[in-house]
N, C-alpha and C positions, 0 to 999 in steps of 0.2 A: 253232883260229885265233881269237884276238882282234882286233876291231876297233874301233877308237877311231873315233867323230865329235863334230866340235864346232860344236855350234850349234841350234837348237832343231829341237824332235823335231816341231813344226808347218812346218815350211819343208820341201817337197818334193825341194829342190833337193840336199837330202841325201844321196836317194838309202837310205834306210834299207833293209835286207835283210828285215827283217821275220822270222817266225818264231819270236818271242823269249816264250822261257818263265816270264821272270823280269823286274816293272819296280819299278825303286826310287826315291823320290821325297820330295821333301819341297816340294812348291807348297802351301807351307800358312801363310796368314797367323794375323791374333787372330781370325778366320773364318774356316771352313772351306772357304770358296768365294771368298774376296775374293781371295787372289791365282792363278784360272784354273783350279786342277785338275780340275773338271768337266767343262769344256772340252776342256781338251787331252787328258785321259784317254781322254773320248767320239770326238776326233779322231783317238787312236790305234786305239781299236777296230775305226772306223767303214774304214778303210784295211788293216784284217787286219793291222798289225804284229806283236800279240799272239796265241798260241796260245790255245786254247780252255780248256786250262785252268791258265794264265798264274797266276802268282804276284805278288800286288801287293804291297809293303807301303811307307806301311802301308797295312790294309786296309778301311779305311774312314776318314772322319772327320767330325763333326757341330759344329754351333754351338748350344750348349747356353744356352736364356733361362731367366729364374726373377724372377717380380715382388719387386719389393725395399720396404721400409719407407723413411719420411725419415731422411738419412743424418745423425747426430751425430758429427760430424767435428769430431777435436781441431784445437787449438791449434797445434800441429807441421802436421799434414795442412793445413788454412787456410792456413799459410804458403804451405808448397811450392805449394798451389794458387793460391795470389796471383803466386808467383813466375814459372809460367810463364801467367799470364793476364791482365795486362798490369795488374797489381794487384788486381784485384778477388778477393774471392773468394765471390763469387755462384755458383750453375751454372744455368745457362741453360737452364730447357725446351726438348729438342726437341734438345740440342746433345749429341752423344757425346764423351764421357771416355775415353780413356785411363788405365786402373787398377793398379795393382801391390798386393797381398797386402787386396782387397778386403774387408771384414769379414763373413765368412759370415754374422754375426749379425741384418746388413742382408738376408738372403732371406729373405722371409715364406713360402714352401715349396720344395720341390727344385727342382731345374733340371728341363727337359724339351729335347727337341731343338729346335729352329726350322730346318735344313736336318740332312739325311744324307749326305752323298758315300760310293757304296759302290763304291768302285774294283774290289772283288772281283766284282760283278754290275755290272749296266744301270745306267748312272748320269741320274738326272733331271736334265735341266736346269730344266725348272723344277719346283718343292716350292709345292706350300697346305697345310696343317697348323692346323688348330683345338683349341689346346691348351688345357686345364683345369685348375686353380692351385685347392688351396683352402690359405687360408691357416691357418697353424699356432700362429700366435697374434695376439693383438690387435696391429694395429700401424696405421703413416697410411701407406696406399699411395701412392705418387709415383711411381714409376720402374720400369726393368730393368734387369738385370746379364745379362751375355754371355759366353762364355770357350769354347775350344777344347778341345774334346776329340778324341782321337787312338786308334784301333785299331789297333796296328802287325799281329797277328797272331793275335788271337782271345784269347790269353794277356797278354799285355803292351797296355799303356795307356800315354797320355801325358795327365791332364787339367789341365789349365794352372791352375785354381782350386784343386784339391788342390796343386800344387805353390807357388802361393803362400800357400798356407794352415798351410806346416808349423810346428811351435811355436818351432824355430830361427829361421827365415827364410835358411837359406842355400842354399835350391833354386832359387830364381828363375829362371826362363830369358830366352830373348829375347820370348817372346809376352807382349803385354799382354791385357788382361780389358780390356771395355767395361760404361760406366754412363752411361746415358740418362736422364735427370730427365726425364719426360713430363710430369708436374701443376705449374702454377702453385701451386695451393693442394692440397696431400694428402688424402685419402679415407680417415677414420675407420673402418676395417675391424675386426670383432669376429673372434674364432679363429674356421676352419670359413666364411668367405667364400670365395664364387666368385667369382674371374676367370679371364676368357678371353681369351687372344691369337690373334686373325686372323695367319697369318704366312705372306707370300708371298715366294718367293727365284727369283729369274730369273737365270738362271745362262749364258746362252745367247750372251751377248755379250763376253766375256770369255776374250780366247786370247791367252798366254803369248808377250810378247814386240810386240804392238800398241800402242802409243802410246795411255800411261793417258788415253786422253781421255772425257770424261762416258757416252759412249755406250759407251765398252768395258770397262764396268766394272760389276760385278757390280750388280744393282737387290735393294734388301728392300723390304717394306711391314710393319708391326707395325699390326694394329688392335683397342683396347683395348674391351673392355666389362666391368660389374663386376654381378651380382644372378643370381636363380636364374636355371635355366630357365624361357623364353615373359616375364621382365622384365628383361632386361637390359638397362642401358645405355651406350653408346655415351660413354665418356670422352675417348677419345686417338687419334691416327694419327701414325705416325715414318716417316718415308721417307729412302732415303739411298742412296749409290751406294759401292760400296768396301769396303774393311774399318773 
């Protein structure tokens, strides 16, 4: 026997039967946590709807950061970015972008996670992560780059920067990449630099279907420092609510 309900899987008034072997989902913003799934997933848990050993997919997903160089943006790019920014085409420390086929070339090393949502286990609501960048060659540190990545099934991926990345350009999907310009003035880095992102994700606030108001909406903290070990210092901090 199938049963159909309509309406969210956090509303009681459902009546949900529970017992379900199999959840399939897609709460997935250009963040991994910005539009609720850690929430609601934990909301399903926490109520026994899902069996013990329930099939998620996908089965996990992450918000992958990577410190980026000053960005050389053509001629074309400058436009479009004038165009929807009420002319200018400045970028704003401190303000997030919205990105489409981002140029890998701008990450001074790989990406690393900044949150994990592991639908398949315990899901944290809130992630601290002290992650470690060294860079891969000389560049002027200014910024991060952000983009979703997707675990459907241990096998299969979905990472949003590869698929903007392809030599066509005809994979694009509906998630955007984010870029955050943190430095007024950029930091001369030689290859084999250390930075480190402080990275706090609060996830605890945020249930599918609450009126997106400031409080119900995912919280990050990014905090920057750039030198070795016992000398680091203390460059940046981004804070923001959302995707």
């Amino acid at each position: 026997e199938l049963q159909l309900f309509e309406g969210l899987s956090t509303d009681p008034s459902l009546a949900l039967r529970g017992g379900y072997n199999l959840l399939v989902h897609e709460l997935l913003g250009d963040l991994a946590g910005s539009e609720g799934a850690a929430a609601v997933i934990a909301d399903i848990r926490s109520r026994g709807l899902v069996t013990q050993d329930c099939i998620f997919v996908p089965r996990s997903s992450s918000t992958m950061i990577a410190p980026t160089t000053q960005l050389r943006r053509t001629f074309m790019e400058e436009m479009v970015h004038r165009f929807g920014h009420g002319g200018t085409a400045r970028l704003e420390p401190g303000q997030r972008y919205q990105a489409i086929r981002f140029n890998r070339d701008a990450l001074l090393a790989d990406p690393q996670a900044l949150e994990i949502l592991s639908f398949q286990g315990d899901i944290e609501l809130q992630q601290h992560r002290v992650l470690e960048f060294r860079t891969e060659y000389d560049g002027d540190f200014d910024g991060v780059h952000l983009h979703l990545h997707v675990d459907l099934d241990g096998d299969e991926f979905i990472d949003v920067h590869d698929l903007h990345s392809t030599p066509t350009g005809d994979t694009l999907c509906s998630w955007n990449t984010t870029y955050i310009r943190l430095l007024e003035e950029p930091i001369p880095l030689p290859a084999g630099s250390r930075i480190v992102l402080r990275c706090h994700a609060d996830l605890r606030q945020v249930v599918l279907g609450e009126t997106q108001e400031s409080k119900a909406l995912a919280r990050y903290v990014v905090e920057v420092e750039v030198g070795e070990v016992g000398a680091e210092k203390h460059v940046a901090a981004i804070t923001w609510r959302g995707g």
